[in-house]
PDB file of N, CA, C and O in Angstrom:
ATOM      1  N   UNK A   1       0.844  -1.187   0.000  1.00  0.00           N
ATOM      2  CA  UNK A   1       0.000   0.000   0.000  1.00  0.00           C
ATOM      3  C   UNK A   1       0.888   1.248   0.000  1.00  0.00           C
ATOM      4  O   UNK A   1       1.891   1.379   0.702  1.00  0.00           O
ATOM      5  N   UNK A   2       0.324   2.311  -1.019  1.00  0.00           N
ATOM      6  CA  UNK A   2       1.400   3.413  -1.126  1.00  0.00           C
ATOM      7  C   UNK A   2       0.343   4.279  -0.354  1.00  0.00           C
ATOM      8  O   UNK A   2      -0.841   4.013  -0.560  1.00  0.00           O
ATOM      9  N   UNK A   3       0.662   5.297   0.520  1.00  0.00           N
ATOM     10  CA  UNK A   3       0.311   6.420   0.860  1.00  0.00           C
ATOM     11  C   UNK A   3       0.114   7.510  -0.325  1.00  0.00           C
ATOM     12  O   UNK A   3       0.605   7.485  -1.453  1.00  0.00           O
ATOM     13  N   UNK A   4      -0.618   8.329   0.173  1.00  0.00           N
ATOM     14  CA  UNK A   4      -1.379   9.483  -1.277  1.00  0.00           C
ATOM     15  C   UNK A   4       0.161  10.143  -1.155  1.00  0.00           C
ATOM     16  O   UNK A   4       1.143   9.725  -1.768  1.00  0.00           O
ATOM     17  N   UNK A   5       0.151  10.685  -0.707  1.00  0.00           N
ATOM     18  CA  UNK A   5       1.263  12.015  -0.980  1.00  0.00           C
ATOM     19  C   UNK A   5       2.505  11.155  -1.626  1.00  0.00           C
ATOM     20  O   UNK A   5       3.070  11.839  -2.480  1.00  0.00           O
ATOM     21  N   UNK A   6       3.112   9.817  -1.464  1.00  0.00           N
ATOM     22  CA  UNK A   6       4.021   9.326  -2.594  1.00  0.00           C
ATOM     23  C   UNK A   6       3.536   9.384  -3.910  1.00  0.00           C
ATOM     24  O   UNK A   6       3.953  10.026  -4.875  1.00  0.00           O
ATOM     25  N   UNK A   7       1.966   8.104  -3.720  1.00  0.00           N
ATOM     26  CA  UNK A   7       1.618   8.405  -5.029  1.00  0.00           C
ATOM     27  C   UNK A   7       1.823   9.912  -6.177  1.00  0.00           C
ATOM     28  O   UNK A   7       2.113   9.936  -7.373  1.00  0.00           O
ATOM     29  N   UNK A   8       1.557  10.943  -5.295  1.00  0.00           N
ATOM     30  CA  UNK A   8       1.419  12.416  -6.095  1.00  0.00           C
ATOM     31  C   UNK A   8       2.441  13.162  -6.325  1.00  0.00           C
ATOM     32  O   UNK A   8       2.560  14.319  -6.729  1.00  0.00           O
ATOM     33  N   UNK A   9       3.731  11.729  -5.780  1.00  0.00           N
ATOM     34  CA  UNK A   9       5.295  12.440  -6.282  1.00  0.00           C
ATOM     35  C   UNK A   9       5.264  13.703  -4.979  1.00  0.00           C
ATOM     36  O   UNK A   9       6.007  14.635  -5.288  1.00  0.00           O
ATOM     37  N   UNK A  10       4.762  13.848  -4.001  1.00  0.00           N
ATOM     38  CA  UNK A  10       5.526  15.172  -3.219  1.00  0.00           C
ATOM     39  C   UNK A  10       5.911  14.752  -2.027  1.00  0.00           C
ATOM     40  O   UNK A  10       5.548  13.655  -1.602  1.00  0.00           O
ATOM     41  N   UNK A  11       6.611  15.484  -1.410  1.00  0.00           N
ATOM     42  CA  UNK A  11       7.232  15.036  -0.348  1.00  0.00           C
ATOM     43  C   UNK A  11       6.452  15.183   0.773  1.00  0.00           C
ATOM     44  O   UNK A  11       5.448  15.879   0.619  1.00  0.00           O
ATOM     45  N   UNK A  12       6.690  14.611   2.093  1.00  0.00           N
ATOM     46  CA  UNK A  12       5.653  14.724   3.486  1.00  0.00           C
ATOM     47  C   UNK A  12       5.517  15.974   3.674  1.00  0.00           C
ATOM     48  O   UNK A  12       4.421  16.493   3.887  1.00  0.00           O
ATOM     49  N   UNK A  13       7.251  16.975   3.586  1.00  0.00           N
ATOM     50  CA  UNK A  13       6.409  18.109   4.567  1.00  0.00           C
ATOM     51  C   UNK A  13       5.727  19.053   3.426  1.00  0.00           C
ATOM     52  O   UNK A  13       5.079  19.991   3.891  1.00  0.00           O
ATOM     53  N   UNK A  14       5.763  18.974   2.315  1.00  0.00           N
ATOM     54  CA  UNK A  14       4.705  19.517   1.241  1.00  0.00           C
ATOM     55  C   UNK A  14       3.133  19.049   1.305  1.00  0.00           C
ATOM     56  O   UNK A  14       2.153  19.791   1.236  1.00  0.00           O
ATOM     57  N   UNK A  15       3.152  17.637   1.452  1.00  0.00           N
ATOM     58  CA  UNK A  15       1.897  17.059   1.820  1.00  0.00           C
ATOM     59  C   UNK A  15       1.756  18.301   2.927  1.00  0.00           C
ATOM     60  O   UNK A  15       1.385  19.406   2.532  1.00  0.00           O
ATOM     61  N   UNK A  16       2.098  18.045   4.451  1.00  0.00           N
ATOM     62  CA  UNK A  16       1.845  18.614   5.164  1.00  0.00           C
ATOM     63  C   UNK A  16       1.056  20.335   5.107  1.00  0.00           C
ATOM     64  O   UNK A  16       0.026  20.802   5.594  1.00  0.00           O
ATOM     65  N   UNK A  17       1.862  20.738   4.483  1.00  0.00           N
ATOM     66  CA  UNK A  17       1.758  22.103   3.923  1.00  0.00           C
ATOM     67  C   UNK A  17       0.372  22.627   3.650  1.00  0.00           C
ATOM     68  O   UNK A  17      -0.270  23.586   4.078  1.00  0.00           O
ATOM     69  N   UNK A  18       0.104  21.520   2.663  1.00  0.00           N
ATOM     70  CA  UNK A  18      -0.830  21.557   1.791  1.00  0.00           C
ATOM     71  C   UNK A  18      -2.172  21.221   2.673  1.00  0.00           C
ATOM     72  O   UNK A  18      -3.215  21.875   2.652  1.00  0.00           O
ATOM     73  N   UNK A  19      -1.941  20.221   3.338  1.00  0.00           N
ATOM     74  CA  UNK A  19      -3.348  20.023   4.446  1.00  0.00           C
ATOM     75  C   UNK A  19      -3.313  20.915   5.338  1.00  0.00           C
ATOM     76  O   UNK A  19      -4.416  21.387   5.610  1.00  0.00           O
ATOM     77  N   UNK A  20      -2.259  21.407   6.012  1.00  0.00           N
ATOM     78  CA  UNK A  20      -2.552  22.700   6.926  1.00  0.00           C
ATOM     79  C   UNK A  20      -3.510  23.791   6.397  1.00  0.00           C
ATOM     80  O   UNK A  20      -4.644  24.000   6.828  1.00  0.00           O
ATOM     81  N   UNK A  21      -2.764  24.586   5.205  1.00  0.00           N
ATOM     82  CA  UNK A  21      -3.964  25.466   4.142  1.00  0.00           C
ATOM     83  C   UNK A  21      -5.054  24.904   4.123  1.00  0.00           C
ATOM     84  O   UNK A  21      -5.909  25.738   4.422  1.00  0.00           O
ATOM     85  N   UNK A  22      -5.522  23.867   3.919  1.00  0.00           N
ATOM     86  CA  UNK A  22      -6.774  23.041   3.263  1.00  0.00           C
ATOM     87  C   UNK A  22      -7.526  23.794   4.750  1.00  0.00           C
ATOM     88  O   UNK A  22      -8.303  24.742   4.866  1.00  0.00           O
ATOM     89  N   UNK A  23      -6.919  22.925   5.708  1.00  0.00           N
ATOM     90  CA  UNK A  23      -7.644  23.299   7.356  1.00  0.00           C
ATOM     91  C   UNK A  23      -7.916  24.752   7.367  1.00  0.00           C
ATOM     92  O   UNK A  23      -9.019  25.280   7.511  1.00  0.00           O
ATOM     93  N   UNK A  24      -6.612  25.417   7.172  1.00  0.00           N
ATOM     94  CA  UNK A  24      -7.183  27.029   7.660  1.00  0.00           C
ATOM     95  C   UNK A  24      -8.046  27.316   6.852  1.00  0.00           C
ATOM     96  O   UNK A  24      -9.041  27.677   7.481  1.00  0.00           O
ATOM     97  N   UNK A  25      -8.213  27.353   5.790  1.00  0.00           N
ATOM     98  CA  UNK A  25      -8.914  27.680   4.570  1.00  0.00           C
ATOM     99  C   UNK A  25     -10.609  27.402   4.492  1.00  0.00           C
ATOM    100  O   UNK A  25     -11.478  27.868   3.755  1.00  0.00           O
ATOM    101  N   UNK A  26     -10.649  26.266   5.780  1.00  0.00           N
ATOM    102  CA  UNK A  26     -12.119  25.632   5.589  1.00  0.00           C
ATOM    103  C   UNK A  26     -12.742  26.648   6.831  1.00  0.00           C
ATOM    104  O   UNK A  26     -13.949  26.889   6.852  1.00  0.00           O
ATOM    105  N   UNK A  27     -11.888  27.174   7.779  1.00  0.00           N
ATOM    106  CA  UNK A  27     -12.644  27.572   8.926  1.00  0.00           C
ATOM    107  C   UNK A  27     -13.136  28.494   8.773  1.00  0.00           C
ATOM    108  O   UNK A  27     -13.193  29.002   7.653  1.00  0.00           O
ATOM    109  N   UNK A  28     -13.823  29.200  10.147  1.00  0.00           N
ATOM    110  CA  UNK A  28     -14.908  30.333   9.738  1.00  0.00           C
ATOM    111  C   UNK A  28     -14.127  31.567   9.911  1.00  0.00           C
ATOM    112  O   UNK A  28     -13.129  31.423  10.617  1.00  0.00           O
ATOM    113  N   UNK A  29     -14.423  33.258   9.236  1.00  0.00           N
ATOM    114  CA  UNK A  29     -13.425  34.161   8.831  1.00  0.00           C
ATOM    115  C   UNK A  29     -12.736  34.166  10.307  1.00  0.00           C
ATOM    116  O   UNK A  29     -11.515  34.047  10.415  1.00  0.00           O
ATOM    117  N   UNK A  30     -13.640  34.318  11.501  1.00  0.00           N
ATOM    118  CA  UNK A  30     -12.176  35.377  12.316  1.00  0.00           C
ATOM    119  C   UNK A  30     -11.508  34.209  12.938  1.00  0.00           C
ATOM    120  O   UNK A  30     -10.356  34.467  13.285  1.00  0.00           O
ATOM    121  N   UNK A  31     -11.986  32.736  13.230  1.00  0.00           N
ATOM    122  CA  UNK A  31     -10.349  31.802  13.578  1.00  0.00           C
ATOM    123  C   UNK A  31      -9.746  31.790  12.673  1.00  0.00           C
ATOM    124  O   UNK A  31      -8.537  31.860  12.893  1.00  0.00           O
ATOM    125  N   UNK A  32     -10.301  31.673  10.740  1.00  0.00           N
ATOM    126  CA  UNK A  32      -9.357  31.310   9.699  1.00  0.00           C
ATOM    127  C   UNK A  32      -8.345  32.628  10.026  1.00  0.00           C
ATOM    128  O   UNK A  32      -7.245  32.396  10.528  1.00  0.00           O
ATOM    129  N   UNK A  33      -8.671  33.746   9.784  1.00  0.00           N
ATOM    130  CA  UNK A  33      -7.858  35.138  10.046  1.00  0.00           C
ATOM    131  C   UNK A  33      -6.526  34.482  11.235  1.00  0.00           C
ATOM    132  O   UNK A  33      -5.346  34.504  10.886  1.00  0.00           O
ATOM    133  N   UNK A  34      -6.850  34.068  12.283  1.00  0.00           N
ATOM    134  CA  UNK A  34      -5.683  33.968  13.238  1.00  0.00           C
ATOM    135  C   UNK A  34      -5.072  32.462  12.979  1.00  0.00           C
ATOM    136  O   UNK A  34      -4.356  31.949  13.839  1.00  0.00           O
ATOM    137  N   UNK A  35      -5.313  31.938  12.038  1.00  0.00           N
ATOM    138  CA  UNK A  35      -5.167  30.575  11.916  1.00  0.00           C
ATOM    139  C   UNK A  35      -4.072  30.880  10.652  1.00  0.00           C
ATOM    140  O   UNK A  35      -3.009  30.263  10.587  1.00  0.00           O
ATOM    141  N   UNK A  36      -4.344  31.591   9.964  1.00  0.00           N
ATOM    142  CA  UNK A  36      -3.553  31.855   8.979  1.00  0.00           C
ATOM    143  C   UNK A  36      -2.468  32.942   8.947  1.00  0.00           C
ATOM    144  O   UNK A  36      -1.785  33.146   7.944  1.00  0.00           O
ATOM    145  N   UNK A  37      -2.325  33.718  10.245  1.00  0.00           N
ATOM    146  CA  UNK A  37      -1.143  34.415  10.624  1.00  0.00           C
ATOM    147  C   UNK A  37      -0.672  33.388  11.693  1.00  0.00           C
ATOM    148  O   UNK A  37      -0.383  34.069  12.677  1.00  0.00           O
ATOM    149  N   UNK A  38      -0.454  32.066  11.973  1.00  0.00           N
ATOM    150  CA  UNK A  38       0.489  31.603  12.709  1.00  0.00           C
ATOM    151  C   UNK A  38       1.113  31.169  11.616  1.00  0.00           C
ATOM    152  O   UNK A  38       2.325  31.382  11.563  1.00  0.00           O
ATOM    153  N   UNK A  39       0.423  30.427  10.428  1.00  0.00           N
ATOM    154  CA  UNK A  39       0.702  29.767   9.327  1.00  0.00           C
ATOM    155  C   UNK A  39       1.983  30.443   8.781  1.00  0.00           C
ATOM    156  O   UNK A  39       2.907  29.767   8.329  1.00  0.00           O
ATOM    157  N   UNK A  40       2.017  31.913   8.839  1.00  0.00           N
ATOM    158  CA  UNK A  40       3.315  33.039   8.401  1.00  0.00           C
ATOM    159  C   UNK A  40       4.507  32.623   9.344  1.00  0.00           C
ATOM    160  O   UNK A  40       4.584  32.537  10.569  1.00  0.00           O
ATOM    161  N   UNK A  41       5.325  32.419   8.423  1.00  0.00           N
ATOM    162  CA  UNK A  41       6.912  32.407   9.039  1.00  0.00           C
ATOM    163  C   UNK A  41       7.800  32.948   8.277  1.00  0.00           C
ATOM    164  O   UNK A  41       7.905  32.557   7.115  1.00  0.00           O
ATOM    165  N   UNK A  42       8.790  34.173   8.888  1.00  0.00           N
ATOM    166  CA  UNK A  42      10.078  34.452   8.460  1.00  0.00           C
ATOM    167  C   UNK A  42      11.295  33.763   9.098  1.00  0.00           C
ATOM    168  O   UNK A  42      11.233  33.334  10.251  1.00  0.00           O
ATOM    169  N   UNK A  43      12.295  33.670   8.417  1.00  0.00           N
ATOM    170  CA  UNK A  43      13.232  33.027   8.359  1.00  0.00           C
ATOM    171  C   UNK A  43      14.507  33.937   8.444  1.00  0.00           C
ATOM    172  O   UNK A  43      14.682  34.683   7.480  1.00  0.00           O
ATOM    173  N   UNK A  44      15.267  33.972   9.291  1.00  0.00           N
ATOM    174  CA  UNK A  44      16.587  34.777   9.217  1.00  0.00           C
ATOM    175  C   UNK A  44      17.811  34.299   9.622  1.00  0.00           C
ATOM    176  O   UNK A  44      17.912  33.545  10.590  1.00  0.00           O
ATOM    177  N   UNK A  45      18.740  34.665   8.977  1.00  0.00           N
ATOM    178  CA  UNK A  45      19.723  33.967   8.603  1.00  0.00           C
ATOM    179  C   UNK A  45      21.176  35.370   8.933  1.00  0.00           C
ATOM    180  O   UNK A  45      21.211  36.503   8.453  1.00  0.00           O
ATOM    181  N   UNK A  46      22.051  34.805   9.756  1.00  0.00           N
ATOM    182  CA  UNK A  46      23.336  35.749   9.683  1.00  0.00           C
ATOM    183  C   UNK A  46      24.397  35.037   9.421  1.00  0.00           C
ATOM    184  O   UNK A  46      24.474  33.884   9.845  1.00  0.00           O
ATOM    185  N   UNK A  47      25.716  35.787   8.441  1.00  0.00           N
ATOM    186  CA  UNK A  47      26.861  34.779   7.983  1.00  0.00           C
ATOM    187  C   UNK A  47      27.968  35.007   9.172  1.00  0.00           C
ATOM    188  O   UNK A  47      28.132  36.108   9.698  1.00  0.00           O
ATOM    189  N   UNK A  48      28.747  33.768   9.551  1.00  0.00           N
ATOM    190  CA  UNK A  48      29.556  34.023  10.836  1.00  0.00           C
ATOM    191  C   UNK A  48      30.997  34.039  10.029  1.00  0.00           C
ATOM    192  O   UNK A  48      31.162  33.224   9.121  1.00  0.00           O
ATOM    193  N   UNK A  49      32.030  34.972  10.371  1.00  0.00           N
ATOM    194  CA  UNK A  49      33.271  34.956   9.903  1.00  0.00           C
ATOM    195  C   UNK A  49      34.342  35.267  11.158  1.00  0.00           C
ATOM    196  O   UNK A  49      34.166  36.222  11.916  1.00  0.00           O
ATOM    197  N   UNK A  50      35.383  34.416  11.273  1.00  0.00           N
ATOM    198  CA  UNK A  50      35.976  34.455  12.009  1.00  0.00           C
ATOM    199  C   UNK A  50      35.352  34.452  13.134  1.00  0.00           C
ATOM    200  O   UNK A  50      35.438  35.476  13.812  1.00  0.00           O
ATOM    201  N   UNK A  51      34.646  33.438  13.589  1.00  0.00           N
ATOM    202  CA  UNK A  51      33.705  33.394  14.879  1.00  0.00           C
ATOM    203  C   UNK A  51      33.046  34.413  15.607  1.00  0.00           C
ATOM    204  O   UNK A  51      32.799  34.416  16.813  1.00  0.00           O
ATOM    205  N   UNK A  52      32.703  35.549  14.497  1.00  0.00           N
ATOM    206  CA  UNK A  52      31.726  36.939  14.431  1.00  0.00           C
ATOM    207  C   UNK A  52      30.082  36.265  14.248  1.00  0.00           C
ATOM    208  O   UNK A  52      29.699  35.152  13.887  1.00  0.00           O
ATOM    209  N   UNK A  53      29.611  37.063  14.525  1.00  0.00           N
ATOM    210  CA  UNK A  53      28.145  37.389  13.975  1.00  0.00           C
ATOM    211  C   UNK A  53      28.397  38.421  13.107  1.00  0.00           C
ATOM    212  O   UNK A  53      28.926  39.479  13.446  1.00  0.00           O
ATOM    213  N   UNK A  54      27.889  38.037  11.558  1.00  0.00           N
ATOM    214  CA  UNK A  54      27.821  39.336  11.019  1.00  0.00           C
ATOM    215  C   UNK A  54      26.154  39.594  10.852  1.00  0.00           C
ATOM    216  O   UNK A  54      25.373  38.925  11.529  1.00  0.00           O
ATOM    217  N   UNK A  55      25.599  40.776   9.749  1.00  0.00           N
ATOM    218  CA  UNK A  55      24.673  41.447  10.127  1.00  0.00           C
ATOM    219  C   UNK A  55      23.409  40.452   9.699  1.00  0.00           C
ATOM    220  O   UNK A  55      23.586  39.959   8.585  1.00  0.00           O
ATOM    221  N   UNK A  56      22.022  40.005  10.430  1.00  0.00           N
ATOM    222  CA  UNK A  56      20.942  39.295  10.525  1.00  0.00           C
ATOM    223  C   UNK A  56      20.345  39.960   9.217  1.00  0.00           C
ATOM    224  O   UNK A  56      20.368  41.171   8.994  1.00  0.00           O
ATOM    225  N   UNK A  57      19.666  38.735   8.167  1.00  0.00           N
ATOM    226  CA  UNK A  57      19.041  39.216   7.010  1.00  0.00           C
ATOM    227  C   UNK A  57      18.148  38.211   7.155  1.00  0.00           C
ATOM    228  O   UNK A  57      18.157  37.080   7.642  1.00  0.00           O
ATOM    229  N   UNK A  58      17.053  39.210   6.375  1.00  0.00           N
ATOM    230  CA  UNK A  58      15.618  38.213   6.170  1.00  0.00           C
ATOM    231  C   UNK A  58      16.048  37.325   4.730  1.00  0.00           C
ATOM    232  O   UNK A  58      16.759  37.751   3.819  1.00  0.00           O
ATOM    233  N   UNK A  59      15.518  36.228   4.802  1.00  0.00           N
ATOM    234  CA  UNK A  59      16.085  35.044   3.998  1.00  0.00           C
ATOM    235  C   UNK A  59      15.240  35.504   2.646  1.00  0.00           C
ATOM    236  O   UNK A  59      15.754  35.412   1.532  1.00  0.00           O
ATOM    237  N   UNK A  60      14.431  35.807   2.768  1.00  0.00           N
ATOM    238  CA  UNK A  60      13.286  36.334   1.849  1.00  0.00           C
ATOM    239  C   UNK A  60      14.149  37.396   0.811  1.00  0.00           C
ATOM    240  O   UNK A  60      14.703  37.343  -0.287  1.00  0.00           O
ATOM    241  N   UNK A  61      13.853  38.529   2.049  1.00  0.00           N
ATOM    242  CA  UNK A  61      14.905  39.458   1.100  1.00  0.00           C
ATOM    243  C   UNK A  61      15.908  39.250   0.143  1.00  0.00           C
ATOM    244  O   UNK A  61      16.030  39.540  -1.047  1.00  0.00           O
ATOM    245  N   UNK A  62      16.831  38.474   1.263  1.00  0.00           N
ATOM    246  CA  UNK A  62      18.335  38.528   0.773  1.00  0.00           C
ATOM    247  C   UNK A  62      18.014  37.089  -0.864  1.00  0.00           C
ATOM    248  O   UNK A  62      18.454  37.292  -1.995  1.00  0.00           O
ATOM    249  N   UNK A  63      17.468  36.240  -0.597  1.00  0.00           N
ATOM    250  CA  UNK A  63      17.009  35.611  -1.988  1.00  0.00           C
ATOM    251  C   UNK A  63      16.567  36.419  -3.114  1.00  0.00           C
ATOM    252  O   UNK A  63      17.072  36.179  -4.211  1.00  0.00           O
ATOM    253  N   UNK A  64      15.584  37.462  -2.991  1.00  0.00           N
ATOM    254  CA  UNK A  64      15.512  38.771  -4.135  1.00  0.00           C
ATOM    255  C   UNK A  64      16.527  39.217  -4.193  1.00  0.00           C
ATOM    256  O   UNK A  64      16.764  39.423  -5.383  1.00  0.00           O
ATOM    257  N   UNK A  65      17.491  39.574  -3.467  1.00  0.00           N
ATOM    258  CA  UNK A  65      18.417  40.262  -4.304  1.00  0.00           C
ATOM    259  C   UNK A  65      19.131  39.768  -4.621  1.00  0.00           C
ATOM    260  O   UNK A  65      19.617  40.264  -5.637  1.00  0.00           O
ATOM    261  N   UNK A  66      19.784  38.530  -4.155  1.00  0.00           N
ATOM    262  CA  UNK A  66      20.806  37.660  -4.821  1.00  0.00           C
ATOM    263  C   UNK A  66      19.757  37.181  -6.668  1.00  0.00           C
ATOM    264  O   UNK A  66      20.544  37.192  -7.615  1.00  0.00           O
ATOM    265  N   UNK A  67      18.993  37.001  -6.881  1.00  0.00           N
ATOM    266  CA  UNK A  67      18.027  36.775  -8.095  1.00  0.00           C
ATOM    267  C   UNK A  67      18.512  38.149  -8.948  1.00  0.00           C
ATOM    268  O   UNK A  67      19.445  38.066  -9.747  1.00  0.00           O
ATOM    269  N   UNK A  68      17.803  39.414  -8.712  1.00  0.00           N
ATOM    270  CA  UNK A  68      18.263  40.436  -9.380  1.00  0.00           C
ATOM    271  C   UNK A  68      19.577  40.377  -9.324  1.00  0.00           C
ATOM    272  O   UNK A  68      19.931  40.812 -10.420  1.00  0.00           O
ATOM    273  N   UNK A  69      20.643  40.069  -8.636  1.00  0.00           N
ATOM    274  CA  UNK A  69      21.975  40.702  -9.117  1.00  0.00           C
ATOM    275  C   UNK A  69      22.351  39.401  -9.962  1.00  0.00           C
ATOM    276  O   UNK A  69      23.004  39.669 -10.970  1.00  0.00           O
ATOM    277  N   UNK A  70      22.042  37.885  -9.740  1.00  0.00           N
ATOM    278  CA  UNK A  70      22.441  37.381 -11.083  1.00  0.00           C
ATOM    279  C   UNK A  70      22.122  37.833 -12.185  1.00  0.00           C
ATOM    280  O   UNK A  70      22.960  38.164 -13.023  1.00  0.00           O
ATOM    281  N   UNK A  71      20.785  37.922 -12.368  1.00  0.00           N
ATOM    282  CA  UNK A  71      20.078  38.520 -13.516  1.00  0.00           C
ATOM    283  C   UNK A  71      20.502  39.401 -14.345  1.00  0.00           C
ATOM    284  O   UNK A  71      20.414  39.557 -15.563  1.00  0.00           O
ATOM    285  N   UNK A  72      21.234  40.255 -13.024  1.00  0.00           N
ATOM    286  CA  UNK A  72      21.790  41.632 -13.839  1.00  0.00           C
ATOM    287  C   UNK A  72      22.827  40.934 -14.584  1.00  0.00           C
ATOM    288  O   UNK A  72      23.258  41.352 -15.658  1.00  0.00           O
ATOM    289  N   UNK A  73      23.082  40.257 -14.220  1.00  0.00           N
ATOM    290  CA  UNK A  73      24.774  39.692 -14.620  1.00  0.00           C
ATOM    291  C   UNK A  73      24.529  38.646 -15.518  1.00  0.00           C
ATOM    292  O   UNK A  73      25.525  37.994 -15.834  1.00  0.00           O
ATOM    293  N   UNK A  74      23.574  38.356 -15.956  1.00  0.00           N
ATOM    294  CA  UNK A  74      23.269  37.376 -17.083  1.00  0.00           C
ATOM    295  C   UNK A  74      23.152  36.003 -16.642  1.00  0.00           C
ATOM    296  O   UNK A  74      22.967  35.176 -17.535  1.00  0.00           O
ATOM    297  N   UNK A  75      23.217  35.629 -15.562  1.00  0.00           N
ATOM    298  CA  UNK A  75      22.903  34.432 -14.949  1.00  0.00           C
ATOM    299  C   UNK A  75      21.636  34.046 -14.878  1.00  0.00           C
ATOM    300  O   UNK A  75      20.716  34.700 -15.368  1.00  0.00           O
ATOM    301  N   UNK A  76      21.483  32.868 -14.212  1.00  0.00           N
ATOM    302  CA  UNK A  76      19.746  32.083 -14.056  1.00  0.00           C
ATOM    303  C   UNK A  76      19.669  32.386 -12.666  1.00  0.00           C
ATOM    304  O   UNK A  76      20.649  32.544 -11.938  1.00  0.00           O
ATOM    305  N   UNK A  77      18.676  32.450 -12.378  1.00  0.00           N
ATOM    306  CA  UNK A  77      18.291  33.268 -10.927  1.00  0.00           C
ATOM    307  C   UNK A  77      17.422  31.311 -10.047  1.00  0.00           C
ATOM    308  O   UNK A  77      16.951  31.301  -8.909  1.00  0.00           O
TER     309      UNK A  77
END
């Protein structure tokens, strides 16, 4: 017996993903409303050099601009 989410080629925590939305998505507006701002996560990331902290970037961000500056540069983003 295969489980659905192999069958559909995706991985668990995509499965996962995907049924969480399904849930918030079904409830009524003002739990879906708070149900769907826990669902929000940022991600931040700082590079360490010479056993420094250097400066904390949102992962988000710093992925746009690393995209535009390949781009600029003729690369695949």
């Amino acid at each position: 017996m295969t489980f659905a989410w192999k069958a559909a080629g995706i991985t668990y925590n995509r499965y996962l993903a995907v049924s969480a939305r399904v849930v918030r998505r079904s409830l009524k507006d003002d739990l879906r409303l708070a149900a769907e701002r826990r669902g929000q996560a940022e991600l931040r990331f700082a590079k360490w050099t010479n056993g420094k902290q250097g400066e904390t970037q949102n992962l988000a961000d710093a992925n746009a601009a690393a995209a535009v500056e390949s781009a600029a540069q003729g690369g695949t983003a």
